[in-house]
C-alpha positions in Angstrom: -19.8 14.3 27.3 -18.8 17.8 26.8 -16.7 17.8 24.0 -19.1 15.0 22.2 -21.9 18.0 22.8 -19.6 20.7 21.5 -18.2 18.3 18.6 -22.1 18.2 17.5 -22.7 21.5 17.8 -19.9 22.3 15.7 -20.9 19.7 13.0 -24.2 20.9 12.5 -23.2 24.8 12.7 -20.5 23.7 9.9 -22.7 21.0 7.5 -25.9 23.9 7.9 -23.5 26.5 6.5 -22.5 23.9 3.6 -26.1 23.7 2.7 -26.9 27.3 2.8 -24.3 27.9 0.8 -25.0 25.5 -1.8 -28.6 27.9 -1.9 -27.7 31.2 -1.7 -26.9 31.5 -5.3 -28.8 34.2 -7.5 -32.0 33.2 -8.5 -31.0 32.2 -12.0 -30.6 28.7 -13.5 -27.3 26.5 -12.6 -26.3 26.7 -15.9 -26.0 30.6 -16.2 -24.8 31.3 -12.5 -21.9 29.2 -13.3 -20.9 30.6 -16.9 -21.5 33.6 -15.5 -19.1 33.0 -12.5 -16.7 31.6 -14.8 -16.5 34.7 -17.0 -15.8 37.3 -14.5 -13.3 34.7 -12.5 -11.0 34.2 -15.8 -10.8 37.4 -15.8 -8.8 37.4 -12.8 -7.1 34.3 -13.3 -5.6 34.3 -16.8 -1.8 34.1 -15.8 -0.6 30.4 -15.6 1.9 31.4 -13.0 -1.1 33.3 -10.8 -3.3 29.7 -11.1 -0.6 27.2 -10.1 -0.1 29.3 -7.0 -4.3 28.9 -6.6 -3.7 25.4 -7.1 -1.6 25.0 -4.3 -2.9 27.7 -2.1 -6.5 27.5 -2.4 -6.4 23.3 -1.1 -3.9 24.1 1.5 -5.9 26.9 2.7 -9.1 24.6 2.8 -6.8 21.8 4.6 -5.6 24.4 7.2 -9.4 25.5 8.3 -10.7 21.4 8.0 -7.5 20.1 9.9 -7.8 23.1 12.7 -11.7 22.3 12.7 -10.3 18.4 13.6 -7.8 19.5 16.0 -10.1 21.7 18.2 -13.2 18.5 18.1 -10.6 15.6 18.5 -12.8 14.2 15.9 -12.2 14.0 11.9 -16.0 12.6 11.1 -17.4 16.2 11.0 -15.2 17.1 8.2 -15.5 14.1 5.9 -19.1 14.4 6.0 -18.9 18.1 5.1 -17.1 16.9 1.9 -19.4 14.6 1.3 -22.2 17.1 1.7 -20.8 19.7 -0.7 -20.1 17.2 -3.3 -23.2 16.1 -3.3 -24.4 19.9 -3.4 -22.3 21.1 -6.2 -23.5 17.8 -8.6 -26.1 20.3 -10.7 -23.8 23.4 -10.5 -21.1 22.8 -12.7 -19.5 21.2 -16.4 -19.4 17.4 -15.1 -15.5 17.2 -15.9 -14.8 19.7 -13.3 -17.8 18.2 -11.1 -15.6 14.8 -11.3 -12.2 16.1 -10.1 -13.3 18.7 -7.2 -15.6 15.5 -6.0 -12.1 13.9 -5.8 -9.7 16.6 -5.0 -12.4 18.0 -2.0 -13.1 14.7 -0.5 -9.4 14.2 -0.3 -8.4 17.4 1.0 -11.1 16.2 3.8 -9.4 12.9 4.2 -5.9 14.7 4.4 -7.0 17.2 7.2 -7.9 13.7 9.5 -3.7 12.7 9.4 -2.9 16.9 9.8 -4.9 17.2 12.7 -2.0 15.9 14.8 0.3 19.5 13.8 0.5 22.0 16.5 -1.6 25.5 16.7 1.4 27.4 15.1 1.6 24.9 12.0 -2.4 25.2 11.6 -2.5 29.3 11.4 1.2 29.3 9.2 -0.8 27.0 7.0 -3.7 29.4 6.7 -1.6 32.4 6.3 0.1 30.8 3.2 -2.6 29.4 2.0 -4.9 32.6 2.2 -2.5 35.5 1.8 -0.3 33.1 -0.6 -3.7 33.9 -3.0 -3.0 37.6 -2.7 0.9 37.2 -3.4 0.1 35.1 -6.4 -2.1 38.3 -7.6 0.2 41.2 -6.8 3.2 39.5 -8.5 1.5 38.7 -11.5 -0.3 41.7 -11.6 -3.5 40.3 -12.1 -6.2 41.9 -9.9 -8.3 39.7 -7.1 -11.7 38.6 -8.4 -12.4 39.5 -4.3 -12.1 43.3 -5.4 -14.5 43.5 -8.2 -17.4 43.6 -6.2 -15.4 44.7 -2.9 -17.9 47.6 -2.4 -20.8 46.2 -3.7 -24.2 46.4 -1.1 -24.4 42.7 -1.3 -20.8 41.9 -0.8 -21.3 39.2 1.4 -23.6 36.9 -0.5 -21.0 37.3 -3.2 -17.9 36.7 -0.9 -20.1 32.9 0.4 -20.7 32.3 -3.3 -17.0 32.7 -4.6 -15.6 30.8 -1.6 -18.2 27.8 -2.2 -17.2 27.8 -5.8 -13.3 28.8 -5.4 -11.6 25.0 -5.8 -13.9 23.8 -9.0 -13.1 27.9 -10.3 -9.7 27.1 -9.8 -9.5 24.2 -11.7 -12.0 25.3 -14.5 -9.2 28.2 -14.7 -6.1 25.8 -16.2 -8.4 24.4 -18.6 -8.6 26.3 -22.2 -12.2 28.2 -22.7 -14.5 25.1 -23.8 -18.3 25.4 -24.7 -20.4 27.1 -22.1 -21.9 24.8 -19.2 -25.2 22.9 -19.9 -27.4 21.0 -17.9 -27.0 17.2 -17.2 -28.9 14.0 -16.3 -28.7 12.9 -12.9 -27.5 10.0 -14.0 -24.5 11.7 -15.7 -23.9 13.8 -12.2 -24.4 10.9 -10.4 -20.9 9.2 -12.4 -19.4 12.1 -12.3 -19.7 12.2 -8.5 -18.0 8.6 -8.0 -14.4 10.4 -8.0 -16.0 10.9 -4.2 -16.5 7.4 -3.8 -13.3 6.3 -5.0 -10.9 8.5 -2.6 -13.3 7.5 0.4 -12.6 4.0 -0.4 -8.8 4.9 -1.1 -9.0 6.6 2.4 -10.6 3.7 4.3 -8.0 0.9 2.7 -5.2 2.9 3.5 -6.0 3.5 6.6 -7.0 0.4 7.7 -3.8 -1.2 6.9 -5.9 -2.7 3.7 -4.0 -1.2 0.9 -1.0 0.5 0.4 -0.5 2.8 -2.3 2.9 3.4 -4.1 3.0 6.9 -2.6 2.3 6.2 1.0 5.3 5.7 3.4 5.7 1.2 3.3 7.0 -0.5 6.7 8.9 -3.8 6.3 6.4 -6.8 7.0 8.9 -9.3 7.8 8.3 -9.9 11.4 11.3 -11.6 14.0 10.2 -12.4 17.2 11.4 -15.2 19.8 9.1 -17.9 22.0 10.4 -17.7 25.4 7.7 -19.4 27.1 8.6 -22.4 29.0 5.7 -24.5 27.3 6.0 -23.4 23.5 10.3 -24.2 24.2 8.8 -27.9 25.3 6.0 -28.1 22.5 9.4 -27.5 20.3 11.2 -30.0 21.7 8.9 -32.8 21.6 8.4 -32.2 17.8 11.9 -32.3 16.9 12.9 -35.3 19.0 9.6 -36.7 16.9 11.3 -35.8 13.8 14.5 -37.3 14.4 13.1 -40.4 15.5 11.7 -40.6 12.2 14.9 -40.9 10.7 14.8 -37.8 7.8 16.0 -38.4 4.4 19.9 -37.2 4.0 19.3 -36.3 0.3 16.1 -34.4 0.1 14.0 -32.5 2.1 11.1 -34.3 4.2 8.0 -33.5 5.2 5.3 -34.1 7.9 1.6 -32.5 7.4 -0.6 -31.4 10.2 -3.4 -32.1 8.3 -3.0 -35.2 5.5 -2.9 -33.6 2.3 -5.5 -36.0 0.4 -7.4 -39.0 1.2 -4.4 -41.3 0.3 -1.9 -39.7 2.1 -0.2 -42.0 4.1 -0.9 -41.4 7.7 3.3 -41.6 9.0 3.2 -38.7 6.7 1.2 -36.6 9.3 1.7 -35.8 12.7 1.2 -38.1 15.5 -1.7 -36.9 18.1 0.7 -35.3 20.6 2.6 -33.5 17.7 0.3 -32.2 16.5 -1.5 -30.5 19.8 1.7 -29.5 20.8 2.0 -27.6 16.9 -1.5 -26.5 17.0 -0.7 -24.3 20.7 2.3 -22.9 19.2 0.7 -21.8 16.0 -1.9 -19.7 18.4 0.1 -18.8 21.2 0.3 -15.5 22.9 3.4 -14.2 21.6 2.4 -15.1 17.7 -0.8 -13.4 18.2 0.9 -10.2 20.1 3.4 -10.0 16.6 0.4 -9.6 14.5 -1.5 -7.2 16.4 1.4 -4.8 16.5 2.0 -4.9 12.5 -1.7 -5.2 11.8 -3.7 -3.5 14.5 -6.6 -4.4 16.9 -8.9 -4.5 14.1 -7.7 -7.6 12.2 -8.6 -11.2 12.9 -6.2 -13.9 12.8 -6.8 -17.2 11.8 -4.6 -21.1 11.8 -4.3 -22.5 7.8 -4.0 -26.1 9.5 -4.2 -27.4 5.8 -1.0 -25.8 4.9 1.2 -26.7 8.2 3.9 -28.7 8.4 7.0 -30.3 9.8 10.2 -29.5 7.3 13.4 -30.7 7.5 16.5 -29.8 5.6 18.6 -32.0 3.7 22.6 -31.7 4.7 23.2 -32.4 0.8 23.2 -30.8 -2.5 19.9 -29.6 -3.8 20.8 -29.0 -7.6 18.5 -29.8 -10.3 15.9 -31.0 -7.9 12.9 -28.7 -6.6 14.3 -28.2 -3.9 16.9 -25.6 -5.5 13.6 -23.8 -6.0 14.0 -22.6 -1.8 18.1 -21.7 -3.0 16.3 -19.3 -5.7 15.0 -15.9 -5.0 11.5 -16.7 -4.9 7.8 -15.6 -3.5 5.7 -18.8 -2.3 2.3 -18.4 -3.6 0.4 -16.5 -7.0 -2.6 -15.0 -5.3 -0.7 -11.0 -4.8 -3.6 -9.8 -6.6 -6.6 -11.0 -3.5 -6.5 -7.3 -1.5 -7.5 -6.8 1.8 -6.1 -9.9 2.9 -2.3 -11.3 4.0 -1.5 -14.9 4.1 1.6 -15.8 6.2 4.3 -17.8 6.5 6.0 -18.3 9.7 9.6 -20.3 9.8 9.9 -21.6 13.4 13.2 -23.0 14.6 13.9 -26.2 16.3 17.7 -26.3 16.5 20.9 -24.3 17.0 21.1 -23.9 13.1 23.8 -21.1 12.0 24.5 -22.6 8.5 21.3 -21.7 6.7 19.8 -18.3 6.7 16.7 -17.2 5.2 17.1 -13.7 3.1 14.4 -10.9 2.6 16.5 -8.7 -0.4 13.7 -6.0 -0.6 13.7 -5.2 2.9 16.3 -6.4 3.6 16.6 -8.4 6.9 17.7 -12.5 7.2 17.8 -14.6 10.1 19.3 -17.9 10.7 16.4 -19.2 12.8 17.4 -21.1 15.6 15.2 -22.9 18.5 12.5 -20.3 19.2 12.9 -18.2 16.7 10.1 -17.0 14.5 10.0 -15.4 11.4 6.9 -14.2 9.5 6.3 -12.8 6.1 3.6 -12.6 3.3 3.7 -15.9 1.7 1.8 -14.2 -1.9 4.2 -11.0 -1.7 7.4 -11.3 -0.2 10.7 -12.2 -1.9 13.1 -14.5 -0.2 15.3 -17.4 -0.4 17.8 -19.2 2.0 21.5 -19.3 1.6 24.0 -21.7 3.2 26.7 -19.6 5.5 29.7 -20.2 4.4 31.9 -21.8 7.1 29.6 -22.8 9.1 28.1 -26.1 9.4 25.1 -27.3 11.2 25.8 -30.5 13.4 22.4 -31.8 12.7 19.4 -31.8 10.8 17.8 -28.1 10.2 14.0 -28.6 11.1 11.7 -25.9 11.2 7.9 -25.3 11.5 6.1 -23.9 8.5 3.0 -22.2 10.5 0.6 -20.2 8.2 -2.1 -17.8 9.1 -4.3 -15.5 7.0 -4.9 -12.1 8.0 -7.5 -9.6 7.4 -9.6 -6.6 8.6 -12.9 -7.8 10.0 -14.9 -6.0 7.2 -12.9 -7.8 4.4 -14.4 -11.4 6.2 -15.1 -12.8 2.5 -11.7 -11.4 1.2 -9.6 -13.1 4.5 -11.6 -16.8 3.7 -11.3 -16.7 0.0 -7.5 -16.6 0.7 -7.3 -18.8 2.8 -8.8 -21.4 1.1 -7.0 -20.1 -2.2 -3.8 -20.1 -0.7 -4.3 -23.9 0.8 -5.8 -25.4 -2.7 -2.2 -24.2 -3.8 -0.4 -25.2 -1.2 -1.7 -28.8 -1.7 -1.3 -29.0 -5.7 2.3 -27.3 -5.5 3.0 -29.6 -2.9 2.3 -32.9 -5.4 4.5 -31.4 -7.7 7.3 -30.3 -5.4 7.1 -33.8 -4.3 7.1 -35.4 -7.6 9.9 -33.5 -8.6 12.3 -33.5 -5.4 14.0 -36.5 -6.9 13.5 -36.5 -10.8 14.3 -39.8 -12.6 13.1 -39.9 -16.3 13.1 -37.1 -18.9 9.9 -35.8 -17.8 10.6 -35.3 -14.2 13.7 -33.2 -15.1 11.9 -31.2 -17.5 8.5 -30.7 -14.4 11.7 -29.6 -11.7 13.2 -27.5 -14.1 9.1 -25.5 -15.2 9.3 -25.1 -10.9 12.6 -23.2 -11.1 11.9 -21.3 -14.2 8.4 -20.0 -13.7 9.6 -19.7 -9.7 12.2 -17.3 -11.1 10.0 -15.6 -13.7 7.3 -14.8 -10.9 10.0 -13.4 -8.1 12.3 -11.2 -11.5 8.5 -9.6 -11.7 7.7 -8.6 -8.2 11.1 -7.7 -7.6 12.0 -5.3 -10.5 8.3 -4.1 -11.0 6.5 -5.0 -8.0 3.1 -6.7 -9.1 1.5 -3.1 -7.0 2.6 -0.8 -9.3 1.4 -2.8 -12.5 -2.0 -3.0 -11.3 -2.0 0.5 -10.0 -0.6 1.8 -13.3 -2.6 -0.9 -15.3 -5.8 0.8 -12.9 -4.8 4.7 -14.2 -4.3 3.8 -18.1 -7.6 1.9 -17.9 -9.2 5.1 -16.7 -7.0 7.1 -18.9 -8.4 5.7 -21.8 -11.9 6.4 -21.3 -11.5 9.7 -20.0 -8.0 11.8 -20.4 -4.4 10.9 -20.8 -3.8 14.0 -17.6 -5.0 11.1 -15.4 -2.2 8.5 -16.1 -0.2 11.7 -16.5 -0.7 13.4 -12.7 -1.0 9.6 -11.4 2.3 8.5 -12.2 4.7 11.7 -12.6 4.8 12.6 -8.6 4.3 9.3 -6.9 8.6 9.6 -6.3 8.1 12.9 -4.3 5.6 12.1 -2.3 7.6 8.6 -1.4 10.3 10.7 -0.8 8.7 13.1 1.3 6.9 10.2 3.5 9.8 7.7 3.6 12.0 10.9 4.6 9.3 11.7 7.4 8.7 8.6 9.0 11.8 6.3 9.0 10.9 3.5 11.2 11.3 0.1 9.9 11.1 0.9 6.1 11.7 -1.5 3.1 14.2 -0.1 1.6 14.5 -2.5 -1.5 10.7 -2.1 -2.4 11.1 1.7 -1.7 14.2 2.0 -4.0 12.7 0.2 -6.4 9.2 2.4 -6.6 10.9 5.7 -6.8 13.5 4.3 -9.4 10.4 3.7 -11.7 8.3 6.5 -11.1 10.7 8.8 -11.6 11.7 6.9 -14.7 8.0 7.0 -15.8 7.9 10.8 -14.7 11.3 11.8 -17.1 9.9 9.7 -19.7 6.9 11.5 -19.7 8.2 14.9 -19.1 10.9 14.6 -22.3 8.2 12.8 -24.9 5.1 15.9 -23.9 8.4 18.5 -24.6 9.3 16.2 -28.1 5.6 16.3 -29.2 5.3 20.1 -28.2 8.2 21.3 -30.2 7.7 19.4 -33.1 4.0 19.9 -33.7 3.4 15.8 -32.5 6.7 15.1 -34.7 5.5 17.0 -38.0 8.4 19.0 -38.0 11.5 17.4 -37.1 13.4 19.8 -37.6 12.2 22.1 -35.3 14.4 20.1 -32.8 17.3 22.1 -34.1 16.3 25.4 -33.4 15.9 24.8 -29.6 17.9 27.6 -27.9 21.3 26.8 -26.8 20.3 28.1 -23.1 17.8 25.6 -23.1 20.5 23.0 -24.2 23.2 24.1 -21.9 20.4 24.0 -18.6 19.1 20.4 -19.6 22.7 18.7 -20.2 24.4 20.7 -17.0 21.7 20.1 -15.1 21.2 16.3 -15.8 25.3 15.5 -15.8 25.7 17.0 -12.8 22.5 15.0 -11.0 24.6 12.0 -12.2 27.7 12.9 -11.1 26.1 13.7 -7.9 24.8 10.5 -7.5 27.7 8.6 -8.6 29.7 10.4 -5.6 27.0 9.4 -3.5 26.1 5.9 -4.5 22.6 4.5 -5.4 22.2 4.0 -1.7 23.5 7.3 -0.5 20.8 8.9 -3.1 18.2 7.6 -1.9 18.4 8.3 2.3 20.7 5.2 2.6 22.5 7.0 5.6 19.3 8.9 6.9 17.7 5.3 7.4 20.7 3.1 8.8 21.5 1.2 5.6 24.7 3.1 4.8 27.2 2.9 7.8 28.3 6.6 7.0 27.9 10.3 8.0 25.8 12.4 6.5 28.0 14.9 5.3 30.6 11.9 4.1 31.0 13.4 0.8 32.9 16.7 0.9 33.7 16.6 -3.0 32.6 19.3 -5.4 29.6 20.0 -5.9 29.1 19.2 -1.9 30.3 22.3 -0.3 29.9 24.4 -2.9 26.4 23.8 -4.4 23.7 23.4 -1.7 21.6 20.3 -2.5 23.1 19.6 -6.0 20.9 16.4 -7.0 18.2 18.6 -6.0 18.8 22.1 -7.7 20.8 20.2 -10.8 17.2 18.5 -11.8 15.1 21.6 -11.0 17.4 23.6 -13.4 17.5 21.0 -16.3 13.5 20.8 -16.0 13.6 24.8 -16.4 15.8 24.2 -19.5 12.6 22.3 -20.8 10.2 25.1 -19.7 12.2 27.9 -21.5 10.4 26.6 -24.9 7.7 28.5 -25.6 5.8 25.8 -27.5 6.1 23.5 -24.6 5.2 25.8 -22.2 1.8 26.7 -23.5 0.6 23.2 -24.1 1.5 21.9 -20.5 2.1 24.8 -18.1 1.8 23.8 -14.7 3.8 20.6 -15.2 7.5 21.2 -14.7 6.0 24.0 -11.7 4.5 21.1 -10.4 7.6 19.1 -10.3 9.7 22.2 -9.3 7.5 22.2 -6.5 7.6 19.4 -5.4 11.5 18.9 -5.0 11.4 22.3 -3.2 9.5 20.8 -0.5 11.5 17.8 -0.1 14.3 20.0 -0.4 13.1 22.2 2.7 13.0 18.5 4.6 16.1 17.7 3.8 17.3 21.2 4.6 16.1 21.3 8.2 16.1 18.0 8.4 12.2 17.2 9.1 11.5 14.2 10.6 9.1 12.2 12.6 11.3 11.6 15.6 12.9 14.8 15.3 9.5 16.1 16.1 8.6 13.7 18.4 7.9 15.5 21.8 8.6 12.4 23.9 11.7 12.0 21.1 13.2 15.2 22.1 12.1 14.9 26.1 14.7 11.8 26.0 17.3 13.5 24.3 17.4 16.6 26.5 17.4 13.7 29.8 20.4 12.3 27.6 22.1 15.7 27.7 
C-alpha cells in the first residue's frame, strides 16, 4: 500500500506542476507569448547542426526524467497521463502545425519511457547527462550562445527557466522549420484536430502492446507454433479418428475430406464425422496443451475460441496432384484473404495422425517446417502466413497421411467485435472455397480446367504479394501517403526513410525466435524506399526540381568519389558477406558460421565497412550546398542512426547478453 500511496503522491506532485506550468506564462495573449518566445529562441538556435543535436537531446533528456520517474513508482500510468495533460495544455499556445507533431512526438516519448523503465540507475542518469549537457555541447561547438543565458541573471529567472522548459520540444521543432507568418489564434475545433496526433500514438501504443498490431519497425517473433500432445487421452482421441478414417476407405487419387460440422444443408451426412469422432475432435481442438501454446505466443489477455464450421478430417492422396486443386497445397500459398481484419488471428492447426516423414509443411518467411507426425501440432495464421507442403525426397510414407485441420480465432478481449467478425469471415470462406476446391479436385470438361487453374493462379498471385511486399507494409505505407497528401510530403518522408534502423536495432536487441524471411524482406524495402528517397530529394535539390539539368555536371568530384566508393564498397562488403550474413544471419542462428568468418579486405582493415561505406557515401550527398539547405537534418538523421546500430554491433548489445539471469548461468557454466 506504500508504494501505491507514494506512486499517488508522486502523480499528483508531477500532473500539478504540468498545470502550473501551462499558467505561469506572462500575462499577455497566447499569440504574442509564443512569437515572442520564438523570436529570442531562434536566436539561439539558428545552426542546423546545433538543432539536430536539440532534436535528439532534448527527447532523450525528457525520456531519461519520464523513464526514471517509472522506474522509482514501478508504475508507467503517471507519465502517460502527464502527456496527455500537457498536450491538452499546450492546444491554445502554439501554430497548430507544431501543436500537431509535439502532441505526437510528447505522447510517444511518454509511451517510450513505459519499455525504458526496465534499464538500470546508471543507464537512467547517462541518459540525462547526454541528453541535458549534450544541449550545452551542441552550443559550445557551434558557437551559438544558450537561450538559458540570456536572461541567466534576470530577478525573475525562474519563471522564465519553467516557461522555456514547458515550451523547449515544440521550440525545438519550430526551430528546423523556415520563419513562416507569426502565430494566430485558432478555433477549438482546429486545436482539437490538431491534437489527434495524441490520440493516434496512444492507440499505436495500446495495439502494440497488446500483441494487436505490429508495426514494420518493432522487433516480429515467428508465429508458427510446434508443439506435441503427449497426453494419454488426446494420443487415444487420435487414434480412434484415424482408424475411422481408414475404415472409410480414402480416395487414392485425390484428397478427401470429413467435416465436423456439414458444410450446407445437403451435405451428405458420411461426409461428416460420426458422433464419437467428432467428441473425440472436439476435446482435442480445446485441450490443455493447445490452449497453453496460445497463451504463451498471445498472452493472458486473449480469448480463444473453436471455428467448428471450418474443422475437418484431411487425408492425403499417395498420387500426383497436377493440374488439379490440389497442386494449390504444393504452391507457396496463404489460406484465407481477410489480412486486412486487425486485432484478430485466425488459425490453422495441422495435427498428425501417423508416422508421416514424406510430406513436410514449409513456412519460407520464418522459416521453420515440420513433417507432422502422430501428436504433432503445428499452428499458424491461416490470413497471413505463407506456406506450402513438399514431398521429401526418398522417403515414402507407408500409409495414408491424415491430419486434423483444427481452427481457432484469436483476439484481445477488447477487440470482442473484431475476434467474431473473423471468425465468421473466415468460415463463410472456408465454406465457399471449399465448393470450389471440391469442384475442381478432379476437373473433367473445359471449364473445370480453366476454375483449377483461376485457384492456382490467383493462389499464387495473393502469396507473390505477401511475400515480396508483405500486405503490412502496403497498408502502412498506403496509411502515411494518405496523410501525406492532405498535410506534408515530410510525413511519408520520416515514416518510411528509418523504419530499417530501427528493425535493425530491435531485431539486433532481441533475437529470440525472429522471422527472419519477413524481417529480410521489410528492411530490404525500406531501405530501398529510404535510398530512393534520399537520391530523388538530392536530384531535385541540385537541379532546381530538374530545371537545370545540367547542373548535374558540376557536382564536385569529392562528392562523386565519396558516393561511388562508398556505395561499391557497401556492395562488395555484402557480397563477401552474403545476403544472409548482412543482415545478422550468424547473430541469429540462420548462418552455421563464426562471426568473424570473413577475414578478407575490407574486414580487418576497415572497422564496420557496410556501416562506415554508406555513412560516407551519404556525406558525399550532403557536401552539396543546394541539397543541404533544402533538407538539413536528413542524411544527419540517417548518419545517426547507423551510428547507433553501429555501437550495438560494436559491443555487441543484446538482450541476453544483458540478461542478469543470462549472465548468472554463464558464470555457473564457467
Amino acid at each position: 500500500m506504500a508504494r501505491y500511496a507514494l506512486c499517488a503522491v508522486a502523480a499528483a506532485a508531477v500532473l500539478g506542476t504540468g498545470v502550473m506550468a501551462a499558467t505561469m506564462a506572462p500575462q499577455v495573449s497566447n499569440e504574442a507569448n509564443w512569437n515572442d518566445l520564438s523570436e529570442k529562441f531562434r536566436k539561439y538556435h539558428s545552426d542546423h547542426t546545433n538543432i539536430f543535436f536539440h532534436l535528439i537531446t532534448t527527447p532523450l533528456g525528457v525520456l531519461s526524467v519520464l523513464s526514471l520517474f517509472n522506474k522509482a513508482t514501478n508504475s508507467n500510468i503517471c507519465t502517460k497521463a502527464l502527456a496527455v495533460v500537457y498536450c491538452l495544455s499546450i492546444m491554445d499556445k502554439m501554430p497548430l502545425h507544431i501543436l500537431a507533431i509535439t502532441s505526437f512526438v510528447s505522447t510517444g516519448i511518454a509511451m517510450a519511457a513505459a519499455g525504458t523503465a526496465s534499464l538500470s540507475y546508471v543507464m537512467h542518469v547517462a541518459m540525462f547527462v547526454v541528453g541535458y549537457f549534450g544541449q550545452d555541447l551542441a552550443h559550445f561547438f557551434t558557437g551559438e550562445q544558450t537561450f538559458q543565458s540570456s536572461y541567466q541573471g534576470d530577478t525573475n529567472f525562474m519563471e522564465q527557466l519553467t516557461e522555456h522548459t514547458y515550451f523547449l520540444l515544440p521550440l525545438v521543432f519550430e526551430s528546423t522549420m523556415p520563419p513562416t507568418s507569426k502565430f494566430v489564434a485558432a478555433t477549438l475545433a482546429q486545436q482539437m484536430l490538431h491534437v489527434i496526433p495524441m490520440l493516434v500514438m496512444l492507440g499505436m501504443y495500446f495495439v502494440a502492446v497488446t500483441g494487436s498490431l505490429t508495426f514494420p519497425w518493432q522487433f516480429q517473433r515467428s508465429k508458427v507454433c510446434i508443439v506435441r500432445l503427449r497426453n494419454q487421452q488426446d494420443l487415444k482421441d487420435l487414434a480412434l479418428i484415424r482408424a475411422w478414417a481408414m475404415s472409410k476407405g480414402p480416395s487414392k487419387t485425390t484428397s478427401t475430406h470429413w467435416w465436423f460440422q456439414a458444410p450446407t444443408p445437403e451435405t451428405s451426412p458420411d461426409r461428416c464425422l460420426d458422433k464419437a469422432q467428432k467428441e473425440a475432435f472436439a476435446r482435442i481442438a480445446e485441450c490443455e496443451t493447445i490452449q497453453n501454446m496460445y497463451r504463451e505466443v498471445f498472452g493472458e489477455n486473449h480469448d480463444i475460441e473453436v471455428l467448428e464450421g471450418m474443422n475437418e478430417v484431411y487425408v492425403s492422396s499417395p498420387h500426383t496432384v497436377k493440374n488439379t486443386s490440389d497442386e494449390v497445397f504444393y504452391t507457396r500459398h496463404i489460406d484465407g484473404p481477410y489480412y486486412f481484419v486487425p486485432f484478430a488471428s485466425c488459425y490453422r492447426m495441422i495435427i498428425g495422425l501417423d508416422a508421416n516423414e514424406e510430406i513436410t509443411t514449409k513456412f519460407p518467411m520464418v522459416p521453420t517446417e515440420l513433417a507432422a507426425q502422430n501428436g504433432d501440432v503445428l499452428a499458424f495464421d491461416f490470413h497471413r502466413e505463407v506456406h506450402y507442403i513438399e514431398k521429401n525426397s526418398g522417403k515414402t510414407n507407408d500409409d495414408f497421411r491424415i491430419v486434423l485441420k483444427v481452427h481457432h480465432v484469436v483476439y484481445p478481449r477488447w477487440a470482442i467485435f473484431f475476434g467474431k467478425l473473423l471468425g465468421l469471415l473466415s468460415t463463410r470462406y472456408n465454406r465457399a472455397f471449399r465448393s470450389l476446391f471440391l469442384y475442381t479436385i478432379d476437373p473433367n470438361g473445359a471449364f473445370n480446367r480453366f476454375a483449377a487453374w483461376n485457384v492456382i493462379f490467383w493462389t499464387k498471385v495473393v502469396h507473390q504479394l505477401e511475400e515480396k511486399f508483405g500486405y503490412a507494409n502496403i497498408g502502412y505505407m498506403a496509411i502515411l501517403a494518405t496523410l501525406s497528401a492532405f498535410t506534408d510530403y515530410k510525413v511519408f518522408l520520416i515514416g518510411t526513410s528509418f523504419v530499417h534502423y530501427c528493425r535493425y536495432i530491435n531485431t539486433y536487441y532481441h533475437r529470440d525466435n525472429v522471422a527472419y524471411g519477413n524481417f529480410k524482406r521489410d528492411v530490404l524495402i525500406y531501405k530501398t524506399i529510404a535510398l530512393l528517397q534520399l537520391f530523388s530529394l538530392y536530384l531535385l535539390s541540385v537541379t532546381k526540381n530538374m530545371s537545370d539539368m545540367s547542373a548535374i555536371f558540376s557536382i564536385a568530384s569529392l562528392d562523386l568519389a565519396m558516393v561511388v566508393s562508398g556505395y561499391a564498397l557497401s556492395m562488395y562488403t555484402t557480397a563477401q558477406l552474403g545476403v544472409d550474413g548482412t543482415y545478422f544471419g550468424i547473430e541469429l542462428g540462420f548462418v552455421k558460421a563464426s562471426k568473424n568468418y570473413v577475414q578478407k579486405f575490407p574486414y580487418g582493415v576497415i572497422p564496420h565497412p557496410m556501416i562506415l561505406s554508406q555513412c560516407v557515401a551519404m556525406l558525399g550527398l550532403y557536401r552539396h550546398a543546394a541539397f543541404r539547405a533544402a533538407w538539413p537534418y536528413l542524411v544527419p538523421a540517417h548518419v545517426c542512426c547507423y551510428m547507433t546500430h553501429m555501437v550495438q554491433e560494436h559491443f555487441d548489445i543484446h538482450k541476453k547478453r544483458l540478461s542478469p539471469s543470462t549472465n548468472a548461468a554463464a558464470e555457473k557454466l564457467a
